[in-house]
N, C-alpha and C positions, 0 to 999 in steps of 0.2 A: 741213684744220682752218680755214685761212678762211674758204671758201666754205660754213662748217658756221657759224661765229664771224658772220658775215653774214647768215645766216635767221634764229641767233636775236636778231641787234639788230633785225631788223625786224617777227617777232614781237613784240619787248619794245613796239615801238612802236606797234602792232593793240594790244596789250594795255591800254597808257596810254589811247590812243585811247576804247576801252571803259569805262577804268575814269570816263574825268573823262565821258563819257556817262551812265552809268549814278550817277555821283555829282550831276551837275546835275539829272538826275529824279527823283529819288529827294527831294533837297534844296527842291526846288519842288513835288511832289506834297504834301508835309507839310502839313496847313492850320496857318494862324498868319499872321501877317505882321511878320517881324522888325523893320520901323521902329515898328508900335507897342507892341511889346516892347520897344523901345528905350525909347520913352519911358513908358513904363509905362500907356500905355493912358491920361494926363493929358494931352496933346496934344489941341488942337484938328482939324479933319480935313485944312485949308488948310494947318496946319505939317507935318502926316504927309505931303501930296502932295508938299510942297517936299522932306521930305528924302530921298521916295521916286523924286523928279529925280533929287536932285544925286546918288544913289546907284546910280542907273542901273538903276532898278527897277521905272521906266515902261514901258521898252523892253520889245516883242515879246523872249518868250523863245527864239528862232532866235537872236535878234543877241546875247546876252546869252551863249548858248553858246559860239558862233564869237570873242566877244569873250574869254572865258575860255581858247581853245582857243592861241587868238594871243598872249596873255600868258603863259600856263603857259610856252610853248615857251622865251620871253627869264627864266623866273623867277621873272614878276611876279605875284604869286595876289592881286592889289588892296590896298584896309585893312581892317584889322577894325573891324564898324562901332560898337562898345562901345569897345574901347582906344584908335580911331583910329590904329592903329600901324600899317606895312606887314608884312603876313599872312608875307614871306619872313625880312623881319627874327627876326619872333615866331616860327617855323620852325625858324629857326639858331639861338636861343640854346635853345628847348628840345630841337633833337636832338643839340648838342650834350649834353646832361644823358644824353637817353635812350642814344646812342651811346658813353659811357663806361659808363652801366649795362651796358647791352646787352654791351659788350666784356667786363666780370670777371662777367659772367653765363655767358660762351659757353665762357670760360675755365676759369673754375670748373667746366662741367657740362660740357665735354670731357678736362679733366685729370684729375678722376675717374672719371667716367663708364669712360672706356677703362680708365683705371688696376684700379679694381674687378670690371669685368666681362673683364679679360685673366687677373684672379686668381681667381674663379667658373672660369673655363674651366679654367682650371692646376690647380686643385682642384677637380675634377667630382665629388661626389657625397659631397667630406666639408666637414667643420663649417664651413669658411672660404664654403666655396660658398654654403649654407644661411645662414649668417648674409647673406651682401650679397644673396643673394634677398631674402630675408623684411625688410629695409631700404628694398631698391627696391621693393618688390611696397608698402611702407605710406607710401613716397616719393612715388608713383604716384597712390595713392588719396588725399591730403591736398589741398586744395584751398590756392592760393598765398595767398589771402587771412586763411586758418584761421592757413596757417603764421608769415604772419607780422606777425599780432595776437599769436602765441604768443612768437614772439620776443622781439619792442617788449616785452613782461610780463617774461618773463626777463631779458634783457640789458641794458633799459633801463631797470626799474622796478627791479624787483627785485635786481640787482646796480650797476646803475648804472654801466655798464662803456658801452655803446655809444650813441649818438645815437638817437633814435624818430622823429625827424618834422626835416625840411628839412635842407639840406646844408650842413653846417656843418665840411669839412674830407674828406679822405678815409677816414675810419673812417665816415664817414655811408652809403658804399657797401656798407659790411659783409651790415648786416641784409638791406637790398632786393635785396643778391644772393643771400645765401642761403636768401633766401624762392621767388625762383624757380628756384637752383640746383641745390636738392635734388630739385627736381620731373624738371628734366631730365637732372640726371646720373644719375639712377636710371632712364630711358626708353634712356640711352644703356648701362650697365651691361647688360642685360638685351639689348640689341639687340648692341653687342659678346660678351657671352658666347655666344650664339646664334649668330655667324658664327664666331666664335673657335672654337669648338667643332667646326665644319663645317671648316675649315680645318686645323686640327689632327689629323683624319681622311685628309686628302689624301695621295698618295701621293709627292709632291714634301715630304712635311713628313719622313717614314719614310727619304725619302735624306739630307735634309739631316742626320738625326741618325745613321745609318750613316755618313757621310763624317765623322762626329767632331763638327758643329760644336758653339759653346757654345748653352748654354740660351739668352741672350738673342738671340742670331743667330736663332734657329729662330723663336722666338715674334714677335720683334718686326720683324728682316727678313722672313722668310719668312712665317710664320703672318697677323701682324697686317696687312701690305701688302696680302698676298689678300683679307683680310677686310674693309676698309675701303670698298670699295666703297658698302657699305648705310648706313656708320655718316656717310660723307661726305652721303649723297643725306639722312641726316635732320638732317644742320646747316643745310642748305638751307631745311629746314621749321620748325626749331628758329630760326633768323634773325626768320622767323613769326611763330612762338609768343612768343618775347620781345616783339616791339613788340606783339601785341596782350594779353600778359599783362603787359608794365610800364605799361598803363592802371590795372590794379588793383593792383599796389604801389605806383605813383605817388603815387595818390591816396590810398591807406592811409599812407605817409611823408612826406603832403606836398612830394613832389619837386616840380618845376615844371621836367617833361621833354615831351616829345612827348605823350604821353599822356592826360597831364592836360589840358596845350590842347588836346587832339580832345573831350572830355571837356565840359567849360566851351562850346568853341563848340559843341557839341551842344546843350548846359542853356540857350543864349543865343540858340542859332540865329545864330549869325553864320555867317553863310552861306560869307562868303570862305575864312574859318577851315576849315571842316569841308572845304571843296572845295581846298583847300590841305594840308590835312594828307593828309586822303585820297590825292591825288594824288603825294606826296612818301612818303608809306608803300610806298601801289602801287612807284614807281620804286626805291626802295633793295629789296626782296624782287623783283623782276624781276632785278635786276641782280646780287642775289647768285644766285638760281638760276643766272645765266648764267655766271657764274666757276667755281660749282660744277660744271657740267655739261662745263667748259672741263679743268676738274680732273681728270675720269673718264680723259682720255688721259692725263694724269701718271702714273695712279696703275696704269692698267693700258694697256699697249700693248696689247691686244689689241681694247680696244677702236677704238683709231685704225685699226688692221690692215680689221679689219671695215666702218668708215664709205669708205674704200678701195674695199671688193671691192664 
């Protein structure tokens, strides 16, 4: 398990590697030039060269890479050049926002998700089943921004029950979860019913209930541990889908999380911004795959058995 937990830190590390490459070209191929976007195109040409110094945007773009490669490593992603603020700073107060969404996001659409698609499988093929399809199946198909415009109308407008726009206390959490938690607990409903179902077939499932055990023993020791496998490798991807789907509840509720500041230094071209966020996305989804995949031995020794042989 080390020497496996050691390939992939140094994958993680080719991967970073790649991403702040491919985010530094990507970022410079753009035409535009953010210092006279800065100052709106009102600047003389001798002030834009001065701030395009002091900004370090004269330099050969080799140096300007290796320069960014050497700071990322200590943290440093520069300032941003609209707020003047330092990019790490601006980083940690919005992922802290996105990272509390992110967490009663994951929550939410793991605690039903399984919840619902363990009872679909328990009741294969009558009404209970059929209803939490036909939920996730229109769960599925709603797009996160539809859902929750619909919300903010309901909740907010119209009963005047919940907050619609900026964070003003923990009920503020509410809506922007449930706008993207229904998306995913209905992906995980349907992916748990799906394995549940295959599992509940097995012939380990057939002794366990011969030997007497109770119903929860069977399904939730037995059944669901088997079955977990698939539902683990899509939190991994779900980790994902959240940061790059609370860009757009972010910015529908006015959060002011990660997303939003990828968002803005995008509209502003600030450069540090976008190659900062970028890279700090890359590393937290790198890192959760890695725990996840660290997981698969937990959840089944067979697979450790195997990396073994």
């Amino acid at each position: 398990m080390l020497k496996y937990t050691v390939a992939r830190l140094l994958q993680t590390i080719i991967v970073l590697f790649g991403v702040t490459l491919v985010t530094f070209i990507l970022v410079n191929v753009v035409p535009g030039d953010p210092v006279a976007i800065m100052f709106e195109k009102r600047a003389d040409p001798v002030t834009i060269a001065n701030a395009r110094r002091e900004l370090g945007l004269d330099r050969p773009l080799y140096e300007q890479y290796f320069s960014l490669v050497k700071n990322a490593v200590r943290g440093d992603f520069g300032r941003s050049y609209f707020q003047r603020r330092p990019v790490s700073e601006m980083i940690a107060s919005g992922f802290r926002v996105t990272a509390t969404l992110g967490f009663w996001i994951l929550l939410y659409s793991c605690v039903f998700g399984v919840l619902f698609g363990i009872s679909a499988a328990v009741f294969r093929g009558k009404a209970a089943d059929k209803i939490i399809m036909f939920i996730s199946t229109l769960g599925m198909c709603a797009p996160s921004f539809w859902i929750a415009i619909i919300l903010q109308i309901v909740f907010g407008v119209w009963l005047d029950l919940l907050p619609i726009s900026r964070l003003r206390g923990p009920s503020s959490y509410i809506l922007p979860t449930l706008s993207l938690g229904v998306i995913y607990s209905a992906y995980i409903a349907r992916l748990t019913r799906t394995n549940m179902l295959e599992a509940l077939n097995q012939d380990y499932i057939r002794t366990a209930r011969a030997k007497g055990l109770g119903f929860r023993s069977v399904i939730f020791k037995h059944g669901l541990k088997n079955a977990a496998i698939p539902i683990v490798t899509y939190i991994g991807i779900l980790i994902r889908n959240i940061l790059g789907g609370s860009v757009l509840v972010e910015t529908v509720f006015s959060i002011n999380g990660l997303g939003r500041l990828m968002i803005e230094g995008i509209m502003n071209r600030d450069i540090p911004v976008i190659q900062g966020c970028s890279i700090y996305i890359a590393f937290v989804f790198v890192m959760a795959n890695l725990i996840i995949d660290l997981l698969y031995g937990i959840l089944d020794p067979r697979i450790r058995v195997a990396k073994r042989a």
